[in-house]
KOLDREN-899417 format. One line per 3 residues: number of its first residue (from 0); their letters; for each residue x, y, z of C-alpha. Coordinates in steps of 0.05 Angstrom, whole numbers, padded with zeros to 5 digits, always signed. Layout:
BEGIN
NUM = a = X,Y,Z ~ ...
This chain:
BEGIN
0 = xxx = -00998,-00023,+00239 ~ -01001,+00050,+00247 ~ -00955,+00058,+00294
3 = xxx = -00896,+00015,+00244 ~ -00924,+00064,+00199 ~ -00906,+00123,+00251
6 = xxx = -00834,+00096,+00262 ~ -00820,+00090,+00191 ~ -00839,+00151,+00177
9 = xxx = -00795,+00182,+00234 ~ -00738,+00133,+00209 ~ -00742,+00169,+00132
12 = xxx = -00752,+00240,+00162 ~ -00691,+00237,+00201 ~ -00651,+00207,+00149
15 = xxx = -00671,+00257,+00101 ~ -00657,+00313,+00149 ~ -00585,+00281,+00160
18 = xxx = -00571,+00282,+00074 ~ -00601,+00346,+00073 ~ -00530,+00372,+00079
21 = xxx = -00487,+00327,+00042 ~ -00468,+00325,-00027 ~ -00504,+00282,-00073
24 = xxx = -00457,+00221,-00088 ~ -00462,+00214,-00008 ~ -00536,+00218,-00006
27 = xxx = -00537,+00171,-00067 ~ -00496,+00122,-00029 ~ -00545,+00127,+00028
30 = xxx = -00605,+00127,-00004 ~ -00583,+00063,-00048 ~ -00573,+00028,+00018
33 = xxx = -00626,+00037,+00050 ~ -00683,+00053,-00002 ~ -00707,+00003,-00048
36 = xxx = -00718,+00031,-00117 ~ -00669,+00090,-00110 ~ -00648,+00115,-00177
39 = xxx = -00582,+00106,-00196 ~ -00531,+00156,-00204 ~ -00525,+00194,-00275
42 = xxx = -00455,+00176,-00310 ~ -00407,+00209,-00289 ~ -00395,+00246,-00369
45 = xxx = -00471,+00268,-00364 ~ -00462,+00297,-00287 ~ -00414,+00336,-00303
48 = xxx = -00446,+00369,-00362 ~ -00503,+00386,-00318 ~ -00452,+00417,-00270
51 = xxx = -00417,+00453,-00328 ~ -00481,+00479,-00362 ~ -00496,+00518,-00304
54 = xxx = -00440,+00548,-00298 ~ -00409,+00604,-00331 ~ -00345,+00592,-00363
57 = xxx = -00292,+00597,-00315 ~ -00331,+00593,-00251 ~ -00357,+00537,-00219
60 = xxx = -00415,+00561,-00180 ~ -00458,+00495,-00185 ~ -00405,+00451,-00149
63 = xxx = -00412,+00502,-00084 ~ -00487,+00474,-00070 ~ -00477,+00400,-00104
66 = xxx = -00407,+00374,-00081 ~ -00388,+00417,-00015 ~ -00337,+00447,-00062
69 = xxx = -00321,+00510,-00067 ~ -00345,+00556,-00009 ~ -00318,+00631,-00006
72 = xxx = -00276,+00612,+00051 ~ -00234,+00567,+00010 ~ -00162,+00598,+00012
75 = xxx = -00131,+00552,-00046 ~ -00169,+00523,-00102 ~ -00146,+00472,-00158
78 = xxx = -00154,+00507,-00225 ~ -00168,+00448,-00261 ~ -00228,+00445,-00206
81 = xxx = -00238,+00525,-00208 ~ -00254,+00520,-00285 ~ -00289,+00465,-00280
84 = xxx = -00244,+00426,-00323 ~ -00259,+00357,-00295 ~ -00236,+00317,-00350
87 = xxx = -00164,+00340,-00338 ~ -00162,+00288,-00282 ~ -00234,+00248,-00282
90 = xxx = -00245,+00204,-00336 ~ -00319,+00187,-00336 ~ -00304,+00122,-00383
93 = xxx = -00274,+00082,-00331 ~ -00297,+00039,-00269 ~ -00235,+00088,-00228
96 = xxx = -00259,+00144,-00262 ~ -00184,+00170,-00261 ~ -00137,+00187,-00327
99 = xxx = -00083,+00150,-00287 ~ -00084,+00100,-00226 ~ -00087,+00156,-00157
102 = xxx = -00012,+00149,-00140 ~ +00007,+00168,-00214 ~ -00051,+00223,-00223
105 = xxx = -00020,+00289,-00189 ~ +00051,+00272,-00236 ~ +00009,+00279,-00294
108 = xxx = +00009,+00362,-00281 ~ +00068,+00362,-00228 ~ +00126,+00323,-00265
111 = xxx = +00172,+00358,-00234 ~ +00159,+00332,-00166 ~ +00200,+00268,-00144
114 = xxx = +00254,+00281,-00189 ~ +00312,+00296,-00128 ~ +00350,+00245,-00098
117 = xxx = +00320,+00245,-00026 ~ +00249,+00238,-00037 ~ +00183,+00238,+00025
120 = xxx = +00148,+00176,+00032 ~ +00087,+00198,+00012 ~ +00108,+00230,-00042
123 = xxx = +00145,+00171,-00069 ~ +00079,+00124,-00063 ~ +00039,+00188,-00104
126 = xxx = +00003,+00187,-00037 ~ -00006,+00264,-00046 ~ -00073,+00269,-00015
129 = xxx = -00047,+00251,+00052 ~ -00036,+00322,+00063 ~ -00067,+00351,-00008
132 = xxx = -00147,+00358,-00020 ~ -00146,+00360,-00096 ~ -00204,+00404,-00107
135 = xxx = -00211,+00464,-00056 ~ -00178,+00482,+00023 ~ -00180,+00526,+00074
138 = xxx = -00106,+00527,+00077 ~ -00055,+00546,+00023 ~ -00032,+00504,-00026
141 = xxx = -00082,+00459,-00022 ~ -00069,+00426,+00047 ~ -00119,+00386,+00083
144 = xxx = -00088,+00418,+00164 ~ -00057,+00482,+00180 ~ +00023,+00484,+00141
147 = xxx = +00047,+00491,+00217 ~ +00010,+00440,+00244 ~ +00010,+00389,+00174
150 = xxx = +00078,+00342,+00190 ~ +00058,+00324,+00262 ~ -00002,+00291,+00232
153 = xxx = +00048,+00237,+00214 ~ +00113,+00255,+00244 ~ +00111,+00239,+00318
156 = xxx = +00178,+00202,+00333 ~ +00218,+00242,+00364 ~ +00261,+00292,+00332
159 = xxx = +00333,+00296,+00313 ~ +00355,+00359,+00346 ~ +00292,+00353,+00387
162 = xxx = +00305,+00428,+00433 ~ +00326,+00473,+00361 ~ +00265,+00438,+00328
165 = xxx = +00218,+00453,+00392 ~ +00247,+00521,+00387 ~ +00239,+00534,+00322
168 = xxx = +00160,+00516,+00330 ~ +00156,+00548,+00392 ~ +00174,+00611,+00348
171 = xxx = +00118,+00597,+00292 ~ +00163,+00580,+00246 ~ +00129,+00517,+00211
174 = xxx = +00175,+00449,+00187 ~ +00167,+00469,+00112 ~ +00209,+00541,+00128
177 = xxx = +00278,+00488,+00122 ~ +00243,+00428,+00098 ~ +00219,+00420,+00026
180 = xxx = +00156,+00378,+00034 ~ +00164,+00332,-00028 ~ +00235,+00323,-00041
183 = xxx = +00307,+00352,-00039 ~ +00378,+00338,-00059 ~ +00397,+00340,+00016
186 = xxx = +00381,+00286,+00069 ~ +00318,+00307,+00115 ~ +00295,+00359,+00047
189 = xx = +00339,+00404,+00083 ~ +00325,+00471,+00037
């Protein structure tokens, strides 16, 4: 008996010392799963009033310790994000908690995007956080890998041109210095 006792007691410290670091949805997820009687997550209108009472108006300090958001090494941050204006794309109402389905939700702001006649994959699926984070980054502009290193993440066939285009990298240029990322009038987004 004691020593079930012992290993359960191991079992929750190590667990705890594992969510110590995450962000609370995670740790509710966690908890939830493996905790009987774990309270249930706030909805989602009254979290973020918490989050915005703390706050001073056009900061977000509060997200920095509760969601891993923004960190003072974060290069690019969302402004709807940065002023803590969630409700510009989270709806708290809904089971999605989205103002529009995900592959419509960045047009919403960015209409202008996908309106050329050659248009990226991704882009035309509103997949835009295969290579977006929508709240904060390390890199500019929102990226989720370095703007040199971002198309290789997908792109690996093998290139038109394949000794200018090694070149051209080989020279730190990065695909996006003749490629618009999102869409052009010109096949390959040639700028």
């Amino acid at each position: 008996m004691a020593r079930a006792l012992g290993t359960k007691f191991v079992m929750i410290t190590c667990v705890i010392g594992v969510l110590h670091g995450c962000d609370p949805i995670t740790v509710h997820k966690i908890s939830t799963t493996i905790l009987d009687g774990a309270p249930s997550m706030p909805p989602a209108d009254q979290y973020c009033q918490e989050l915005t009472k703390k706050d001073a108006p056009g900061e977000h300090s509060a997200v920095q310790s509760t969601a891993g958001g923004i960190k003072k090494d974060m290069v690019s941050i969302h402004p709807p994000y940065k002023e803590a204006r969630c409700y510009d794309c989270h709806d708290g109402s809904t089971d999605k908690g989205l103002i529009e389905p995900p592959d419509r939700l960045c047009f919403v702001c960015h209409p202008d995007i996908k309106k050329k006649y050659f248009v990226h994959g991704p882009v035309a699926t509103g997949a835009c956080l295969q290579c977006h984070d929508p709240h904060s980054s390390r890199e500019q502009a929102l990226l989720k890998v370095e703007k040199k290193k971002l198309c290789f993440v997908c792109h690996k066939e093998k290139r038109i041109a394949e000794a200018m285009h090694q070149k051209v990298v080989d020279n730190g240029m990065a695909c996006t210095d003749c490629h618009d990322p999102h869409d052009g009038d010109v096949k390959y987004f040639l700028r």
